[in-house]
N, CA, C and O atoms as a DFTB+ gen file, in Angstrom:
588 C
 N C O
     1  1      68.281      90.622      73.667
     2  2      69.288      90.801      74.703
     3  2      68.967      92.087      75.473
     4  3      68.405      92.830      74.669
     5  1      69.068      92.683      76.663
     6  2      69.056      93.442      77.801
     7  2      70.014      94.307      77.772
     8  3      69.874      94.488      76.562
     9  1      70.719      94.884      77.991
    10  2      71.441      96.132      78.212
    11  2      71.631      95.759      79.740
    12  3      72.440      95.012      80.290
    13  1      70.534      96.592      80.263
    14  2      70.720      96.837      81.955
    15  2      71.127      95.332      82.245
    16  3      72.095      95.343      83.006
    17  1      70.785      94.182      81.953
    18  2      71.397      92.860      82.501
    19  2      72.406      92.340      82.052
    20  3      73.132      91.513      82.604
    21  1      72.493      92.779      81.074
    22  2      74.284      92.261      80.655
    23  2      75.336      93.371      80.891
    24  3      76.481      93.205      80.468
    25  1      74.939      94.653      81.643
    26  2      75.916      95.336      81.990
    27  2      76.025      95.161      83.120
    28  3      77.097      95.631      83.500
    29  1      75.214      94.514      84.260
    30  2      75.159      94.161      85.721
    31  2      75.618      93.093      85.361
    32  3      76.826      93.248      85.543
    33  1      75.414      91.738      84.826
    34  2      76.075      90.457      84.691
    35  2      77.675      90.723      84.564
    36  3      78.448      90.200      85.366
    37  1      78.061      91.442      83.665
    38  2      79.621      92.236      83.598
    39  2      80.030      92.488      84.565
    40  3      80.939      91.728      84.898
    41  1      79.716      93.508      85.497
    42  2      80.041      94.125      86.421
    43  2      80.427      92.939      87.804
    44  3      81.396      92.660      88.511
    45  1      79.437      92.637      87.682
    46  2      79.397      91.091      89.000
    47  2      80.471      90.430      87.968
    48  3      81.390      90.050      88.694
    49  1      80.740      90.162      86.823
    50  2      82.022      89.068      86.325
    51  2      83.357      89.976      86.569
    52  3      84.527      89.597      86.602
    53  1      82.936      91.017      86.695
    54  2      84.127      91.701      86.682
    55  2      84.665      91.896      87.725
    56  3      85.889      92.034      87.734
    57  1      83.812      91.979      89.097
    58  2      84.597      92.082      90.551
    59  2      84.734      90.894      90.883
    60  3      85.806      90.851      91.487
    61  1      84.210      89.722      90.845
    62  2      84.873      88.503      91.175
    63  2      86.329      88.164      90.698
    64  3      87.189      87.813      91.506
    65  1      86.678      88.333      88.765
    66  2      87.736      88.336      88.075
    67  2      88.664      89.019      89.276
    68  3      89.448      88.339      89.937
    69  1      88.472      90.493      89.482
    70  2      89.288      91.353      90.372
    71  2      90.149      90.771      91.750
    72  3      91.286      90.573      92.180
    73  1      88.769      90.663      92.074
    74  2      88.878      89.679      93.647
    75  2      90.201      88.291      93.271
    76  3      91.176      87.943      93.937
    77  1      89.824      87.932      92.323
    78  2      90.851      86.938      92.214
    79  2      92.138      87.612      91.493
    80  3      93.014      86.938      92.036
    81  1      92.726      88.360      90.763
    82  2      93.443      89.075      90.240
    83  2      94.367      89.683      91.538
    84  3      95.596      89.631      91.595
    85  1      93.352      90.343      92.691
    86  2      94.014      91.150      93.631
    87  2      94.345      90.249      94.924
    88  3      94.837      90.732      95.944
    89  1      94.060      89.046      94.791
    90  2      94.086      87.982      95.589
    91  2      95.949      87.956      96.209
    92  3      96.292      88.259      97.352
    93  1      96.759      87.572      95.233
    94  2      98.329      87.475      95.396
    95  2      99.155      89.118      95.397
    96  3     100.327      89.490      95.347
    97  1      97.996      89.703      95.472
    98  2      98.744      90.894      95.914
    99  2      98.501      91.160      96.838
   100  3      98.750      92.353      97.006
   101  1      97.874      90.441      98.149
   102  2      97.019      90.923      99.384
   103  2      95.883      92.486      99.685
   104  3      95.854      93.338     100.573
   105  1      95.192      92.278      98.610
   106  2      94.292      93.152      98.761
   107  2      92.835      92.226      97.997
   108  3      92.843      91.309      97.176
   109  1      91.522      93.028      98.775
   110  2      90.266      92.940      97.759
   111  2      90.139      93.728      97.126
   112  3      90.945      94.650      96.996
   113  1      88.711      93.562      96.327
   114  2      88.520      94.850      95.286
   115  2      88.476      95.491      96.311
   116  3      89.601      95.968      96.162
   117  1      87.995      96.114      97.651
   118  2      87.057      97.437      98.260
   119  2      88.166      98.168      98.602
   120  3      88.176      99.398      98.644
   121  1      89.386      97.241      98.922
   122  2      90.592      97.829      99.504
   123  2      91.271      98.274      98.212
   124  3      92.033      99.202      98.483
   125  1      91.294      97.950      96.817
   126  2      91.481      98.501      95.960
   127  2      91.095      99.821      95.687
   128  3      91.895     100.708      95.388
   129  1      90.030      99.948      95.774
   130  2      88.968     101.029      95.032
   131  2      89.125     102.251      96.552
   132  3      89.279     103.472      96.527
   133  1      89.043     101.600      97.376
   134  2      90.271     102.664      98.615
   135  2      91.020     102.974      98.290
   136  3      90.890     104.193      98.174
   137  1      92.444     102.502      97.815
   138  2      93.348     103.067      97.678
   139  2      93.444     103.983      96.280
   140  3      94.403     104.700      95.995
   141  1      92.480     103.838      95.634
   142  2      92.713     104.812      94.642
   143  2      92.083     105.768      94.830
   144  3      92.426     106.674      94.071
   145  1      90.695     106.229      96.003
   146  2      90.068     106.707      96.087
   147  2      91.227     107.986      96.974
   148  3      91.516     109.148      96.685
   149  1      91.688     106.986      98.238
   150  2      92.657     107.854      98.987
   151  2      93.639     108.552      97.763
   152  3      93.233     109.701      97.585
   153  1      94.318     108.368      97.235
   154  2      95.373     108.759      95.942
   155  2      94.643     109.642      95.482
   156  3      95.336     110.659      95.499
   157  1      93.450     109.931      94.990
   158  2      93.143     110.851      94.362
   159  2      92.543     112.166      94.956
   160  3      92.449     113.235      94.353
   161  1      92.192     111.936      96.105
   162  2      91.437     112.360      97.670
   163  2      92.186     112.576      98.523
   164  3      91.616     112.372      99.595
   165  1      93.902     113.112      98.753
   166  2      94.436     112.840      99.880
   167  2      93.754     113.657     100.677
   168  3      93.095     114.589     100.214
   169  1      93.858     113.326     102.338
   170  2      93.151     113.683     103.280
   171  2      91.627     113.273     103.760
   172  3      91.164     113.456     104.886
   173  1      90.879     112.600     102.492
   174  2      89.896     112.218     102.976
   175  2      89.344     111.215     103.864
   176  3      89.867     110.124     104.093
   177  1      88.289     111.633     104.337
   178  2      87.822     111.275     105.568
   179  2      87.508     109.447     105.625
   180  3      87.385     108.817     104.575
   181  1      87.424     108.858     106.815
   182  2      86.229     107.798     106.716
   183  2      85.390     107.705     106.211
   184  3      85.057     106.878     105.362
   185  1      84.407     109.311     107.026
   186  2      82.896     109.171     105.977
   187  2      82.784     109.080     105.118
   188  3      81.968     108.230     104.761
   189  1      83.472     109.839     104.123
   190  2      84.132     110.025     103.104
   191  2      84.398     108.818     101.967
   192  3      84.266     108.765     100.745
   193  1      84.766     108.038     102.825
   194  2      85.475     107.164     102.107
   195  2      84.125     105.902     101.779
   196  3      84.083     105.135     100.817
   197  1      83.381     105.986     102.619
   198  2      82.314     105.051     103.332
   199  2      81.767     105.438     101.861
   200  3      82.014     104.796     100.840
   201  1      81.187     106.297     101.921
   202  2      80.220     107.038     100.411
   203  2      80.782     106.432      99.267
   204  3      80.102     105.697      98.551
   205  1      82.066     106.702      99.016
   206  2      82.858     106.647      97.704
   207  2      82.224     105.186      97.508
   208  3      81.244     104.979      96.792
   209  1      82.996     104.073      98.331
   210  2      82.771     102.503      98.442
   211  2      81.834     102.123      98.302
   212  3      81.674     101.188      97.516
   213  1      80.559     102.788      99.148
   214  2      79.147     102.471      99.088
   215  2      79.148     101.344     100.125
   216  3      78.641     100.266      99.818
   217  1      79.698     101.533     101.355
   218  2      80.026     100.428     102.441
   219  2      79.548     100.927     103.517
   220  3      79.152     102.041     103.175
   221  1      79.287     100.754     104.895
   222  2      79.012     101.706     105.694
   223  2      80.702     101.779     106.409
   224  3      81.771     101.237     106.128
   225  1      80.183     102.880     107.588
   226  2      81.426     103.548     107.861
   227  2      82.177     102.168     108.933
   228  3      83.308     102.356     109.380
   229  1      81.803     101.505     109.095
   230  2      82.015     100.194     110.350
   231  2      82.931      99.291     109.137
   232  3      84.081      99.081     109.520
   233  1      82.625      98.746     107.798
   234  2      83.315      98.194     106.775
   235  2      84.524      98.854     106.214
   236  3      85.582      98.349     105.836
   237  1      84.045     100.384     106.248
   238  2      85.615     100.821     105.762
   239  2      86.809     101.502     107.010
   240  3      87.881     102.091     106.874
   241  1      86.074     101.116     108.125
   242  2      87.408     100.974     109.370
   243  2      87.977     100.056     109.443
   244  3      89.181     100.188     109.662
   245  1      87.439      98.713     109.304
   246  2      88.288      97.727     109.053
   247  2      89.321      97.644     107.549
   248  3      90.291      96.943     107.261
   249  1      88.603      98.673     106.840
   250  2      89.465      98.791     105.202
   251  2      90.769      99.300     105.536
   252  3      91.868      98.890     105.163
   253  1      90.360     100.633     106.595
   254  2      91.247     101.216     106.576
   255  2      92.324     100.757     107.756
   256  3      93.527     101.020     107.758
   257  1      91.787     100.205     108.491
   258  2      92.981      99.697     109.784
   259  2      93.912      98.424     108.897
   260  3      95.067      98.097     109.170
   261  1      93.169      97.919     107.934
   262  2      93.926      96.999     106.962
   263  2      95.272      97.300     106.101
   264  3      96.300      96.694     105.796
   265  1      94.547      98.884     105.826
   266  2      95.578      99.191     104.582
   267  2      96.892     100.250     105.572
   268  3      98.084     100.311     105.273
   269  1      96.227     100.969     106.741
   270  2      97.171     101.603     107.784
   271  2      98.349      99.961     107.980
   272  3      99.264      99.659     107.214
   273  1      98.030      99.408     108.868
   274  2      98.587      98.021     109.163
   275  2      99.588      97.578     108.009
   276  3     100.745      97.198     108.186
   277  1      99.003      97.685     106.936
   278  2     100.296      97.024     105.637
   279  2     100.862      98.213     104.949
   280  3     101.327      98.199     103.810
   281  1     100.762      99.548     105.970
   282  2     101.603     100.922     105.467
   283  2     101.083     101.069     103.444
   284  3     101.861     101.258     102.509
   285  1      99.633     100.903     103.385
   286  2      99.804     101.474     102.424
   287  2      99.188     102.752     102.747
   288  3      99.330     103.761     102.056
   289  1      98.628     102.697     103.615
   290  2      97.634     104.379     103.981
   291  2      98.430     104.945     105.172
   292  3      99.078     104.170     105.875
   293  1      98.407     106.240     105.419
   294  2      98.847     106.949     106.362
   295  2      97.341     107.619     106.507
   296  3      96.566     107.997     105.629
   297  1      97.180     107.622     108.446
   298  2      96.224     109.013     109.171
   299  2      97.096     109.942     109.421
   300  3      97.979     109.920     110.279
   301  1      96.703     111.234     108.234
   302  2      97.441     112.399     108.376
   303  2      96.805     113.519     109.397
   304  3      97.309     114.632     109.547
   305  1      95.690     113.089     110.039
   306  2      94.758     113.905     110.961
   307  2      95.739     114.774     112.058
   308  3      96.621     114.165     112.664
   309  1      95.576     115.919     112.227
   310  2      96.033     116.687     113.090
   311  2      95.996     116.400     114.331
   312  3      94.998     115.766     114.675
   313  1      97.045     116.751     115.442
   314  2      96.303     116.176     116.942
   315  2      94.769     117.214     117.300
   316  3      94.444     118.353     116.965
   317  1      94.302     116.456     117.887
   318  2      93.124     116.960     118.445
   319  2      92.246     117.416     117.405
   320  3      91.595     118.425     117.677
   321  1      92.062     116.821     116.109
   322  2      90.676     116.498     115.741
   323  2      89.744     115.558     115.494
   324  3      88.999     115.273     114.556
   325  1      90.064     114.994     116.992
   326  2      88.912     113.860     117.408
   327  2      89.304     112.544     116.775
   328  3      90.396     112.235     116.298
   329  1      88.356     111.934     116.854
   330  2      88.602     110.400     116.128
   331  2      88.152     110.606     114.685
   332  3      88.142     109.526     114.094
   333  1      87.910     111.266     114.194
   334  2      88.051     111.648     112.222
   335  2      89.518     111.414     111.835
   336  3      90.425     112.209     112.084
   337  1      89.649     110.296     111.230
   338  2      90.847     110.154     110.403
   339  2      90.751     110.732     108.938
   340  3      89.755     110.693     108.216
   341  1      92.174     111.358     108.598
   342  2      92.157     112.073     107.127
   343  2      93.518     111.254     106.687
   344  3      94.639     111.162     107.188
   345  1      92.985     110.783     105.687
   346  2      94.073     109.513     105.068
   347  2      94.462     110.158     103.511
   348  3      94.051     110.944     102.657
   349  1      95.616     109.171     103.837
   350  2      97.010     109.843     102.442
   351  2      97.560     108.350     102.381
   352  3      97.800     107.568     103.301
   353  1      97.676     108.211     101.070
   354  2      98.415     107.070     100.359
   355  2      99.979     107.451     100.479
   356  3     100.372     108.573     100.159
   357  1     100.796     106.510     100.930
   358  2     101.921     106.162     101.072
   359  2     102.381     106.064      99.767
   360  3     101.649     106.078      98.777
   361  1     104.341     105.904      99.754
   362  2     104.245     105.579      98.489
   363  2     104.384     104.116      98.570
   364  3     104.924     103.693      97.548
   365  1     104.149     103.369      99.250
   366  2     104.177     101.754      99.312
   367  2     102.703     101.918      98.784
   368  3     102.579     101.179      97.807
   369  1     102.128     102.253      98.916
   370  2     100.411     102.123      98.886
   371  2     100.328     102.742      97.147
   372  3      99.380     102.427      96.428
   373  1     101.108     103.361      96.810
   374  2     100.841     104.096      95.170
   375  2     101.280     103.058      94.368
   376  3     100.615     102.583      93.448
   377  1     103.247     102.414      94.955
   378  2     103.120     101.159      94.435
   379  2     102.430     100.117      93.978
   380  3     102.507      99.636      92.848
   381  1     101.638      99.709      95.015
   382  2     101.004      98.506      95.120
   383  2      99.735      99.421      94.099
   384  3      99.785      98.962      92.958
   385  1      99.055     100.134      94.172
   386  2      97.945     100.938      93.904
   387  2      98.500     100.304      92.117
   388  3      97.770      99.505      91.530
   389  1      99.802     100.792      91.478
   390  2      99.851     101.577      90.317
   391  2     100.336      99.996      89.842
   392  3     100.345      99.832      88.622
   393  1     100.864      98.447      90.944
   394  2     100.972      97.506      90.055
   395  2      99.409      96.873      90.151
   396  3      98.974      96.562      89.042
   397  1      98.793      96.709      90.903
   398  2      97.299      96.614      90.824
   399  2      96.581      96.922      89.518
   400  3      95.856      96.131      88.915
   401  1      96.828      97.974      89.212
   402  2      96.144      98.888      88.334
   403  2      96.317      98.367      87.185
   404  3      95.299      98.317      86.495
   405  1      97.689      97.774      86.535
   406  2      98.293      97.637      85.298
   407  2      97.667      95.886      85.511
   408  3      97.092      95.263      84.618
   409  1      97.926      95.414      86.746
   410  2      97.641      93.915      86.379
   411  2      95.595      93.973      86.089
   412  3      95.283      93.205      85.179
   413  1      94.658      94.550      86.568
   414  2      93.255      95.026      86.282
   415  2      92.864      95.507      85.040
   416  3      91.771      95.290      84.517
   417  1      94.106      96.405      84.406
   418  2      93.995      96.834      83.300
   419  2      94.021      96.518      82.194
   420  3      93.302      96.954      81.295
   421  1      95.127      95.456      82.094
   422  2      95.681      95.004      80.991
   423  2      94.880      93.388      80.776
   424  3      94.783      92.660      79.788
   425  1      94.338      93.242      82.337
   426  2      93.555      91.832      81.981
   427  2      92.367      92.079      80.894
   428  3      92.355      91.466      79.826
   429  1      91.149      93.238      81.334
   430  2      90.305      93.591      80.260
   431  2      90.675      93.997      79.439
   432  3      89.999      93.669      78.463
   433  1      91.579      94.699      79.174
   434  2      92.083      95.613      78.002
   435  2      92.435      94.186      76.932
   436  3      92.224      94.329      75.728
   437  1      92.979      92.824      77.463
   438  2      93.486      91.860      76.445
   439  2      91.976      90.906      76.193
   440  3      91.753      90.137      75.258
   441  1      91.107      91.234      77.303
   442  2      89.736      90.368      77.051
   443  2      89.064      91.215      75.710
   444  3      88.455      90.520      74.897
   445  1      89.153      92.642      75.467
   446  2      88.436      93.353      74.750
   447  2      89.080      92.925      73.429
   448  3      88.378      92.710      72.441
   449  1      90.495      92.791      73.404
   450  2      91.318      93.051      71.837
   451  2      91.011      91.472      71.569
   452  3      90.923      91.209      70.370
   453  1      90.849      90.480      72.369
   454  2      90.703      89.613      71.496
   455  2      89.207      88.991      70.935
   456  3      88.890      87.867      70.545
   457  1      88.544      90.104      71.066
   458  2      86.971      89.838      70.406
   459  2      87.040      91.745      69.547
   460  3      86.173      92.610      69.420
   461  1      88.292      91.690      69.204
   462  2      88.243      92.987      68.349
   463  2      87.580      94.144      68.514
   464  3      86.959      94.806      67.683
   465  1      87.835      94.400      70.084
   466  2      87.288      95.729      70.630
   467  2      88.468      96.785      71.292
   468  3      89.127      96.810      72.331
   469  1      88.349      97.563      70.179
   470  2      89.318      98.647      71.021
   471  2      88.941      99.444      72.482
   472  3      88.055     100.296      72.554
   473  1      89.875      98.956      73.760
   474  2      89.583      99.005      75.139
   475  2      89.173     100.743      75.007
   476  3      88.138     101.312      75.354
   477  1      90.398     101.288      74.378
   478  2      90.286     102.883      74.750
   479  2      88.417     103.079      74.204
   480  3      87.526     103.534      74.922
   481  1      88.271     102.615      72.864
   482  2      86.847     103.163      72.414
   483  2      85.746     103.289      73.087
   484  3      84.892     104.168      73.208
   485  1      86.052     101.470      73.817
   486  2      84.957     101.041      74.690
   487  2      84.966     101.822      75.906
   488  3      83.840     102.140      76.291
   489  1      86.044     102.260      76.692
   490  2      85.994     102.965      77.513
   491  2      84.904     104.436      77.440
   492  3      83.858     104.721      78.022
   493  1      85.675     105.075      76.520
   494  2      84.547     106.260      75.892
   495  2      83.355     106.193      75.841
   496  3      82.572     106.952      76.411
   497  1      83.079     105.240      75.126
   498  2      81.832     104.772      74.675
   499  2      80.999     104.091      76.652
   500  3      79.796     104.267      76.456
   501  1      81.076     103.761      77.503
   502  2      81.194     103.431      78.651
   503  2      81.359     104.814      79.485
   504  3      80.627     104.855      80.473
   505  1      82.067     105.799      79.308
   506  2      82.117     106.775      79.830
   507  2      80.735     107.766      79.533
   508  3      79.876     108.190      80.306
   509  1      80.882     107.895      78.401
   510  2      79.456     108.592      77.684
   511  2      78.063     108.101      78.360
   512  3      77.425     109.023      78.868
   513  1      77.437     106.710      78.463
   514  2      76.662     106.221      78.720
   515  2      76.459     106.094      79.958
   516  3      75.276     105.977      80.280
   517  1      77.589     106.070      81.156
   518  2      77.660     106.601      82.688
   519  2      77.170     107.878      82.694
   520  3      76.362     108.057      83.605
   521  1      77.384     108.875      81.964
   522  2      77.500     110.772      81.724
   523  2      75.907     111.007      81.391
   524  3      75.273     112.013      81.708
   525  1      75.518     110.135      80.852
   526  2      74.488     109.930      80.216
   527  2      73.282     109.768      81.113
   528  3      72.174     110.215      80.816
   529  1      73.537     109.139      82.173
   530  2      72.450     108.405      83.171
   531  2      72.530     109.317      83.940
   532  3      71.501     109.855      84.350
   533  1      74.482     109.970      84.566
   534  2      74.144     110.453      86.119
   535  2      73.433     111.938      85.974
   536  3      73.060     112.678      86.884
   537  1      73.341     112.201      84.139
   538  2      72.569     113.731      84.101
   539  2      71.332     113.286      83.862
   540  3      70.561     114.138      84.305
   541  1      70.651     112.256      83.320
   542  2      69.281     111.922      83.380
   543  2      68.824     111.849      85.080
   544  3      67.911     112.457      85.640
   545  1      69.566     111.122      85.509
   546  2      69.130     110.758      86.999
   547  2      68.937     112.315      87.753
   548  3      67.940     112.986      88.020
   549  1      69.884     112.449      87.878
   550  2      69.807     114.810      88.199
   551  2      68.935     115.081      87.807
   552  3      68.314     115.734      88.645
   553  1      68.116     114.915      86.422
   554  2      67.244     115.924      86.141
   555  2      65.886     115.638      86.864
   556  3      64.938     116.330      87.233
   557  1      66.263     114.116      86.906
   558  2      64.724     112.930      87.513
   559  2      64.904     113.836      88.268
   560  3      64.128     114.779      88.115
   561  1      65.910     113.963      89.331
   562  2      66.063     113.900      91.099
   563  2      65.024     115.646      91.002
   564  3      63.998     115.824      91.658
   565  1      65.690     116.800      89.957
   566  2      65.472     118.218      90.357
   567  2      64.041     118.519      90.061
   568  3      63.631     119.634      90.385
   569  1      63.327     117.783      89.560
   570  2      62.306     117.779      88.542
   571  2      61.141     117.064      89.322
   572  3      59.990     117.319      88.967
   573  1      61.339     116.255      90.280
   574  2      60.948     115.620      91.776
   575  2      60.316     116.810      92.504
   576  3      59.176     117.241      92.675
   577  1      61.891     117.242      92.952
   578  2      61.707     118.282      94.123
   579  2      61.082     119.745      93.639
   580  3      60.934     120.622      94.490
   581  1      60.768     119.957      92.439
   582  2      60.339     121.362      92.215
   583  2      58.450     121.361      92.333
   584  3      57.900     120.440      91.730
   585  1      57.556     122.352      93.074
   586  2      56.505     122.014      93.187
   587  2      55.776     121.551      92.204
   588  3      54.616     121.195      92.411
């Protein structure tokens, strides 16, 4: 068995699951993973936001004119600094954000317990092994650039 392919096979089972999960709540995953991004980020930018998503900045204007439009995001941008929007989650938008969250959560969290995996462990254990790569990958990246 693979590692790297059964954790990408996961991942792809897991945003489709989502996609359908976030379906009757009128959101996708990207507009999901926005709104938590904004919540944790208030004020941040488009560009900003573009990076987080991994979308370009043209995909997450339409994210964001989506989630402005159904008042879950507010542009808190000052007058006169240009067309840079700096976005803040509403509390309609934390709502929806925090029942989202519990219905995403509790779906894996009941997929894990019933093949006798404690979610919190696996999480850790998942956290570690992310921690694991993005300091291997750093060292690749510094270890590159030094003559």
């Amino acid at each position: 068995m693979d590692l790297a392919y059964e954790l990408h096979d996961l991942v792809r089972t897991l945003d489709r699951e989502a996609e359908r999960i976030l379906r009757p709540e009128g959101l996708s995953y990207h507009r999901y993973v926005a709104l938590i991004v904004i919540a944790e980020h208030p004020g941040v930018t488009g560009r900003q936001l573009s990076g987080a998503l991994g979308v370009t900045e043209a995909a997450v204007s339409g994210i964001v004119r989506a989630l402005i439009r159904d008042g879950s995001v507010d542009n808190v941008a000052e007058a006169g600094t240009g067309n840079v929007r700096h976005l803040r989650i509403t509390a309609q938008g934390e709502t929806l954000r925090q029942r989202c969250a519990t219905l995403l959560g509790s779906s894996l969290d009941n997929n894990a317990r019933a093949i006798q995996i404690d979610p919190a462990a696996l999480a850790r254990t998942i956290r570690s092994l992310h921690d694991e790569l993005r300091s291997t990958h750093r060292s690749t990246d510094s270890e590159k650039r030094e003559p």
